[in-house]
N, C-alpha and C positions, 0 to 999 in steps of 0.2 A: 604224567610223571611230574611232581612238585616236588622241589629243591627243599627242603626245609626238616630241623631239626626238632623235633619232639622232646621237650621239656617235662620229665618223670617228675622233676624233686619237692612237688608241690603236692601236702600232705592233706589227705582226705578231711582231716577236722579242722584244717585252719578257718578260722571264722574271718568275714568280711562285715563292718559297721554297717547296721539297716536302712542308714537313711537314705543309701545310696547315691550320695554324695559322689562327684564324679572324681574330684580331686580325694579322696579317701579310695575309692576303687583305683585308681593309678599308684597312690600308695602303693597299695595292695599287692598289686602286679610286680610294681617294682621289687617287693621284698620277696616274692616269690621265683621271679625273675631276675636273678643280678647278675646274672651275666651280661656284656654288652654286645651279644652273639645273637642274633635276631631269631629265636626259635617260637612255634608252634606250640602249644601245650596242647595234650591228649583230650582235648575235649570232650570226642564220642566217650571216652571214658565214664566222661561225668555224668549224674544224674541229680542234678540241685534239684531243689522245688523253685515255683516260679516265684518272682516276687515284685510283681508290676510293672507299673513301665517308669523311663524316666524320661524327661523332657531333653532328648536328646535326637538330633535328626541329622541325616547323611542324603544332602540335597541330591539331583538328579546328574550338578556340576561337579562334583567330588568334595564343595563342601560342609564340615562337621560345625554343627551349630549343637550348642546345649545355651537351655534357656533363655534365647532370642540374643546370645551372644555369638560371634563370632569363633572358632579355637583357631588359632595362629599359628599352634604349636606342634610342628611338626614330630617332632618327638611323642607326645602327647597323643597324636591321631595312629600312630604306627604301631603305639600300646596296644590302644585299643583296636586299633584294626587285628590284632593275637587272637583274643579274645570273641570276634565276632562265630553267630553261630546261628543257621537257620531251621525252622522248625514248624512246619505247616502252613508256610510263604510267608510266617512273620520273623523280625531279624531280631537279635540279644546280644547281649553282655552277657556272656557264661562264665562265670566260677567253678570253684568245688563245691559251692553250696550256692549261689544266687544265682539265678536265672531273671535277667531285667531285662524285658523288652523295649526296642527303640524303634523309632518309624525312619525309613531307607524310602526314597521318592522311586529310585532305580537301583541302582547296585554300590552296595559299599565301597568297591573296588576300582581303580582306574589304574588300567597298562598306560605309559609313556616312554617303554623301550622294544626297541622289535631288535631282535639281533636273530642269527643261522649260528649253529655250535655243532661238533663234530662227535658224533656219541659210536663208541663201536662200529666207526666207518659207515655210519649214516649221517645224513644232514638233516637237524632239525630246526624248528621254529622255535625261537626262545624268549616269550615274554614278562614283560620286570615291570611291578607298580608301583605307583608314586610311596609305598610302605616296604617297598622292597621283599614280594613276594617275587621267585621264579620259577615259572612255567615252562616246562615244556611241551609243546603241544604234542597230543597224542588220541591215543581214541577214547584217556579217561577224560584228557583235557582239551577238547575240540574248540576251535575256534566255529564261533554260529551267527546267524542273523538274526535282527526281531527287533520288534515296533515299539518305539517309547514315543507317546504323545502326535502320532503319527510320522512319525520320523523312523527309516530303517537304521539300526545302529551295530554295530562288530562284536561282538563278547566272546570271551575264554572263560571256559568253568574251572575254576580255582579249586577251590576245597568245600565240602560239610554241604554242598547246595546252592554254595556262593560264587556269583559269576565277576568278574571285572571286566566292565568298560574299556574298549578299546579307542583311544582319544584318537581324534584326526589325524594328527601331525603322526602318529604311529600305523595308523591305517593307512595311509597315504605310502607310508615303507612296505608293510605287504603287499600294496599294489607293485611298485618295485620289485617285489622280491618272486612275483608271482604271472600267472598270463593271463590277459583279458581275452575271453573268447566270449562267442554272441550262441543263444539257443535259436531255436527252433521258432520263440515266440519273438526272435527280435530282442532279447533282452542282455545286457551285458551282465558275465558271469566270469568271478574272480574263482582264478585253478591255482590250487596252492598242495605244496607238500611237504608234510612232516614225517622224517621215517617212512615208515609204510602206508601213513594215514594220506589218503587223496583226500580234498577240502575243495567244493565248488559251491561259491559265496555269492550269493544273486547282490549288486550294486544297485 
């Protein structure tokens, strides 16, 4: 279950500039976008053609680099992270009509809130990213484990194929929130529960 608002009002032929400029694609959004309501746009919807890639990279640490530049700009990164869309393990810029591939070292995404919220007299897991996406975990949106660069690391499956990174200081809270118990091989294993979803997370 994801929190988030689906933005209709973005019309099949608006054209986006070729050169794929990143600050003309923010435009873009923006004018598409004007609300100051942090909404989703109907992606699966769309079916652009592709149109290459751009030198644009979403480091392993959550940060967004275009053309060996820094982005600072938080606002800026939270566009784009709307926008983000995956499609046969490579990641995009999706429009109504461009489809621009970018290179992600891990996951676009990074949780840095863990909170419990009360839904229909259940308690759930509720995580928030640094773009202010909300999760709730469940059985579409499971929290998982897995190897980056030989490192075991936390992830939540967000939306479209896209998981977000569960940072330390936020992982360190579901251990709080959760019970360490040991298997059979000696190994410690985090017991968590969302709803009706049971979660046993090898540490």
């Amino acid at each position: 279950m994801v929190k988030q608002n689906n933005s209709t009002s973005v019309e099949q032929n608006t054209l986006v500039p070729d050169d794929k400029n990143l600050n003309n694609i923010a435009q873009y959004l923006k004018d598409v976008q004007p609300s100051h309501k942090r909404s989703i746009p109907p992606l699966e919807q769309w079916h652009p053609k592709h149109c290459g890639r751009m030198d644009l990279k979403v480091k392993a640490n959550g940060e967004w680099w275009h053309e060996g530049q820094l982005i600072k700009r938080q606002r800026m990164i939270d566009l784009f992270s709307t926008v983000l869309w995956k499609e046969a393990g490579k990641f995009y810029l999706k429009t109504p009509v461009e489809q621009i591939e970018i290179e992600v070292e891990d996951e676009p995404l990074m949780v840095n809130q863990v909170d419990q919220v009360e839904i229909d007299g259940q308690s759930f897991i509720q995580l928030t990213t640094t773009n202010q996406d909300i999760v709730i975990v469940d059985e579409d949106h499971p929290i998982f484990m897995r190897e980056f660069q030989g490192e075991l690391r936390p992830y939540v499956h967000v939306r479209f194929g896209i998981n977000a990174l569960i940072q330390r200081a936020s992982f360190f809270h579901l251990v709080e929130m959760g019970v360490l118990i040991e298997n059979e091989q000696g190994e410690s294993i985090l017991s968590l529960k969302s709803g009706n979803l049971d979660l046993q997370l090898g540490t």
